[in-house]
Each structure stands twice: as C-alpha cells, then as structure tokens.
N, C-alpha and C positions, 0 to 999 in steps of 0.2 A: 773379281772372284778368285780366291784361292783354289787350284786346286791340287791334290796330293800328285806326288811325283807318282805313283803306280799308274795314274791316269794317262800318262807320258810314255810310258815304257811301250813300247813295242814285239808284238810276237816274235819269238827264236825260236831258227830250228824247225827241224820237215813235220815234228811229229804236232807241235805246237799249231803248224800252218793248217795240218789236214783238220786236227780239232777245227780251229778255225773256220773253214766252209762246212765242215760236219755241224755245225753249231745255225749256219745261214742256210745250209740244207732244212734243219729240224724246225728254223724257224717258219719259212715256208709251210712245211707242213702244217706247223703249229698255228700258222693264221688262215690255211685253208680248212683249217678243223673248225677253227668257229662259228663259221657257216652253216657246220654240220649239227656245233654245239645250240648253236641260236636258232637253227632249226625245231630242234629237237624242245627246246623247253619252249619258244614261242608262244603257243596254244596253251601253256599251261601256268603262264604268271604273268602279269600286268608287264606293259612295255617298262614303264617307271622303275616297277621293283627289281625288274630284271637289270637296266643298265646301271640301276644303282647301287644294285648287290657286286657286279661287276666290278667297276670302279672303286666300289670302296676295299673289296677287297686289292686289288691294283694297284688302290694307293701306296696300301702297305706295304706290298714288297718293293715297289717303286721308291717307295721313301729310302729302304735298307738297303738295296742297291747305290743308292746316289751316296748313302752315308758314306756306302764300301769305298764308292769310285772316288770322292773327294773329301770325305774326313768332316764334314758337316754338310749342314746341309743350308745352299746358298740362299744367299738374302736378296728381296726384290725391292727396286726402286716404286717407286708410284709410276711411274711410267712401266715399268716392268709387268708392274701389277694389273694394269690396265689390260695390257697386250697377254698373258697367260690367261686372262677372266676369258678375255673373247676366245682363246684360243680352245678353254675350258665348256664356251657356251656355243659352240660352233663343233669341234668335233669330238666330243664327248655326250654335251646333252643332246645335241640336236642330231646329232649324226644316229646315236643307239638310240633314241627313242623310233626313231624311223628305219633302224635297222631292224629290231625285235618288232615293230609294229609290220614291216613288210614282209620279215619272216613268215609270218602267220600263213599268207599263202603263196608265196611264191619258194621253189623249189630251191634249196641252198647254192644247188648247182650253178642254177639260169642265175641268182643272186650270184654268186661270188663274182661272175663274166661282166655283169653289169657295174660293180665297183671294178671290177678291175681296167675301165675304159679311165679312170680318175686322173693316171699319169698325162694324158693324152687332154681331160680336158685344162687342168689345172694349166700344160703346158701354151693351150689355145687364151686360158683368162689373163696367164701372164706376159703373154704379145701383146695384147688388145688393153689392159688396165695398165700394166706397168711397161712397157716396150721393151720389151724382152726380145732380143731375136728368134726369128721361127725359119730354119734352113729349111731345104728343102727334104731331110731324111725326117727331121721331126715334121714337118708337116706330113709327110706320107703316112707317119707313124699316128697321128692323131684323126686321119681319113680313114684308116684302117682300124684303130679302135671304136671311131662314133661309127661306123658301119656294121663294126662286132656288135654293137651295144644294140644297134639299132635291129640288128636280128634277132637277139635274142629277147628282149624286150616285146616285138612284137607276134615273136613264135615264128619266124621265119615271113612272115607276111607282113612287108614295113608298109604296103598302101591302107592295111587296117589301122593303125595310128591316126591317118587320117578322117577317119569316122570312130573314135573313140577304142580302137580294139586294145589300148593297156591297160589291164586295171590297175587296183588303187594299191594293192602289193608292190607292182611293177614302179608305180606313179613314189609309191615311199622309199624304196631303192635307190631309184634314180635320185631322191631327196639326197638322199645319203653322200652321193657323190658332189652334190652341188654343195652340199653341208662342208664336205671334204676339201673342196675347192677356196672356200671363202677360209677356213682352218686352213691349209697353206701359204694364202697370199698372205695371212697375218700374221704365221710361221717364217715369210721372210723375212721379217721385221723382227721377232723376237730373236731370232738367230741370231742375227747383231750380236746382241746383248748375255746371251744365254747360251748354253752347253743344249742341244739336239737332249738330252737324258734328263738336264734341269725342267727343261720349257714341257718337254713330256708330261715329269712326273708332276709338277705346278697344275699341269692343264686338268689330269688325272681327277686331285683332288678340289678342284674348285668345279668342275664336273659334275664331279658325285654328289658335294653339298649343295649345288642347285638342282641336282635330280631327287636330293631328301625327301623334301615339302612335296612335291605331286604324288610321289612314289609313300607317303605318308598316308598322305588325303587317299591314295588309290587301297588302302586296307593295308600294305606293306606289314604290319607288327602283329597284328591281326592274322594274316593268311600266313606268315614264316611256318609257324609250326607244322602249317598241312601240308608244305612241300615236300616231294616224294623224291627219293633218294638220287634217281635218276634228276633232279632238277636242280640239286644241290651239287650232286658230280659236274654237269653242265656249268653251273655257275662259277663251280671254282675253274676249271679247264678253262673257261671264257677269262676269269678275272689274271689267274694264276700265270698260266702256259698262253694264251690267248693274247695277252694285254703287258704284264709285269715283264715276263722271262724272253717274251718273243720281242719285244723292245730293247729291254735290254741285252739281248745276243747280237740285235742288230744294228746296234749303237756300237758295239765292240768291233764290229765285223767295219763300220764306216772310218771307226778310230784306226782302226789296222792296215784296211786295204784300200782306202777312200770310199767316195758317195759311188761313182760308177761303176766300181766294179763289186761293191755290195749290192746296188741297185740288180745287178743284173738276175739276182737269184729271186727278185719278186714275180720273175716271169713264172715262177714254179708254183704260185700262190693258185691262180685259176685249177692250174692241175691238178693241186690236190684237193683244193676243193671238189670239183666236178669226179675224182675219184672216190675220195673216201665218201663222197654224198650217195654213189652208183654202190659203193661195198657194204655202208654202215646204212643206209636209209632206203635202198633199193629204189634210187630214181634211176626213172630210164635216161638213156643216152641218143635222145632224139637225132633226125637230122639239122634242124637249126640249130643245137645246141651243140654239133659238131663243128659246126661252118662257122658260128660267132666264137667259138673259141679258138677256132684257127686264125680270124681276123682280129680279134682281142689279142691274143697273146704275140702274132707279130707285131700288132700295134705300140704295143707294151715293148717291144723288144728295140723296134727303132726310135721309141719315145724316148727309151735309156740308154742309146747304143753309148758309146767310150767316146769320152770330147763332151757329152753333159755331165754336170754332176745335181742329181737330184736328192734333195733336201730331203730328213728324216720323214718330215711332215707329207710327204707324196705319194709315201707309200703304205701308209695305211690300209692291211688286209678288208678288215672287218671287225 
C-alpha cells in the first residue's frame, strides 16, 4: 500500500501538540455525545434506518479523509476483503443495530458505562482465544470493569441477574460489546494488512450496504421525509462528529503519540457521556451509576495503563 509522505510527517512544535490532545479531548466528547445522540432519536426511527443513515453518511467523510491521508484510496486483496466484511458485519451492523435497539430504553448514561467495560473484556477474549498475556495490573483492570459493568447493568443489585433482573435494553447493550469484541479480535488480523483509518473506513461502508436491505424492508424511503429535524441533526452528529471526524482525530492522535498514550483519553468517553446525558437529557445520577463508573473507568484506566498498546479497534465509544 502506497502511502502519501503527509501521512509520515509528524507533529512540530508546542502549538501543534496542544491542538493535538485538544483534538483527543473533543474526540472523547464527541463519542460520549452519541450516546446522547442515539438516545435521543432511538424511539423515533427504526434501529436499521438509523445505523444506516449513520454509516452511510460516515462513509463519506471516511472515504475523503483517507483520500486526504493517502492520495487514493487503498485496494483490498480477497483475503483483505474477507477480514473488512466481517469487520463491517460485526461492528458496524451488528454492533448499531443493538446499540439503537438498546437505546430505546436504557438511559445513555448506564449505556455508555456498560460499553465502556469492552477494553477489559476484549483484553480477557484475547488471553483465552489468542494467548495473549494477561499481567496482573490488566487483570485487575478487567475485575474492576466486569464489576463496573455488572453494577450498572443490574442497578446496583448484581444478585437480581440471577433471577432475570436485566432487561432486554440492558441484554442489547451488553450485545454491543460482545459485537465489539468479536470486531477487535478480527481487527487483529486486518491490522497486519491494513492502516487502523483504511480497515475503519472499508468496515464503515460494507456496514452500511448490509444495513441497506433490512433498513429498506423496515420503510426506510418511505419514513425519510417524516423525519423531524431534531432526528436528522442526531444523525448527522452520530454519522459526522460521532463516527467520521472522531475516528479520524483519533487515528492522528495514535499516528502522533502512539496506541497508549492515545488510548488513555478513552477514559474520558464514559464521562462525557454520563455528563452531557445528566445536562442535555436530564437523567439522574443514581447511586449505582456513580459506583459503576467509578469501577468502569479505573478499570478502563489499568486496562490501558503505558506498556499496552491498544488497537484502533478497542476503542470504539458507541
């Protein structure tokens, strides 16, 4: 794969740096906003239509980004092709249809803590399938997420679990991450092969054309025009700022600084979520949903400490 010498260059200069995490800061924001965003229109457009509205827009700036970064845009082997489908049918379709399908009724907030345990389990599937070492600060970090997760999930009462106490919001959620986990371990693979921004934007749009046809069949062309303004701002923010820019900032931020010390600013993803969900959607700030975000976000914190370096693929806000 050719790619342009700009892709090569490196940040100079203090003013250039600060942009730099100013950009890994916004991007934080900007995937804990989705939350808020996919909150927000979930109840008001079919799961299908929404992650393929998404997506497709996505693609597009995803496409014109990559053009920027490498002067065309790269060609996939069959084997290439293989490993971006799944990457595409794993966390793209399957991951947003069970994201907007969970939104429905679960609070963006308690959603954002519950993906955010992904680092944690992704790091548990990759000891156990691929042997991976697991020290002991990532293991502490991945006891401390599945017990975040596990509070929040069950409202503070994890013995309700055991007599069925999550519902099926919670149950899609949780999908999400397992969605996410199967999309990283095949994200190890495509990496090989692929630019973290190519395997992205490939995944993006092979995504969205198997999200087409349901999101078809579900009135999709039909229903466009009744969309209300507030669900068209959502979609773009989800596709745009959500999906396209926050990728790409955070691809620049890995290119720059490396995987760990980009990583470290996903700890700010739950935060803003659980904030801006308490500002713009007035959910409350329970007691288990302060205690699982206290255990999520160290979890998250020794999952990434300096000495791993996690893959574009693991960090996936929402």
């Amino acid at each position: 794969m050719k790619v342009a010498a700009s892709l090569e260059r490196a940040e100079e200069g203090p003013t250039e740096k600060v942009w730099l995490y100013a950009k890994l800061v916004l991007t934080a924001i900007f995937w804990g906003g989705t939350f808020v965003a996919g909150r927000s229109i979930a109840g008001q457009i079919d799961p299908f239509a929404a992650a393929f509205l998404r997506f497709a827009i996505a693609s597009c700036f995803l496409g014109a980004f990559v053009w920027r970064s490498y002067g065309e845009i790269p060609k996939l082997t069959k084997h290439d092709f293989v490993l971006v489908f799944l990457l595409g049918l794993t966390g793209v379709f399957t991951y947003n249809v069970l994201f907007f399908s969970g939104l429905k009724t679960v609070a963006a907030g308690r959603a954002s803590l519950i993906i955010a345990s992904n680092p944690a389990f992704i790091a548990l599937f990759s000891c156990w399938l691929l042997r991976e070492r697991l020290g002991i600060t990532k293991a502490l970090g991945i006891v401390l997420s599945m017990g975040g997760a596990v509070v929040v999930i069950s409202r503070g009462n994890p013995l309700a679990l055991l007599h069925g106490g999550a519902g099926w919001g919670e149950l899609y959620i949780f999908g999400c991450v397992l969605s996410w986990v199967l999309y990283s371990l095949i994200g190890k693979f495509a990496m090989n092969r692929l630019t973290p921004l190519a395997a992205v934007t490939y995944s993006c749009i092979i995504g969205a054309a198997c999200l087409l046809l349901p999101a078809s069949m579900q009135g999709l062309w039909q229903q466009l025009a009744g969309y209300s303004l507030a669900v068209w701002v959502g979609i773009l923010y989800l596709g745009f700022f959500g999906s396209a820019l926050g990728f790409f900032w955070y691809y620049q931020g890995i290119r720059e600084l490396g995987a760990s010390q980009a990583g470290v600013f996903i700890n700010l993803v739950p935060v803003s979520a659980i904030l801006l969900a308490h500002l713009v959607l007035q959910e409350a700030l329970d007691g288990s949903l302060l205690i699982g975000a206290c255990l999520v976000i160290a979890g998250v914190y020794y999952t990434n400490r300096p000495g791993r370096r996690p893959s574009m693929t693991e960090t996936e806000p929402g």
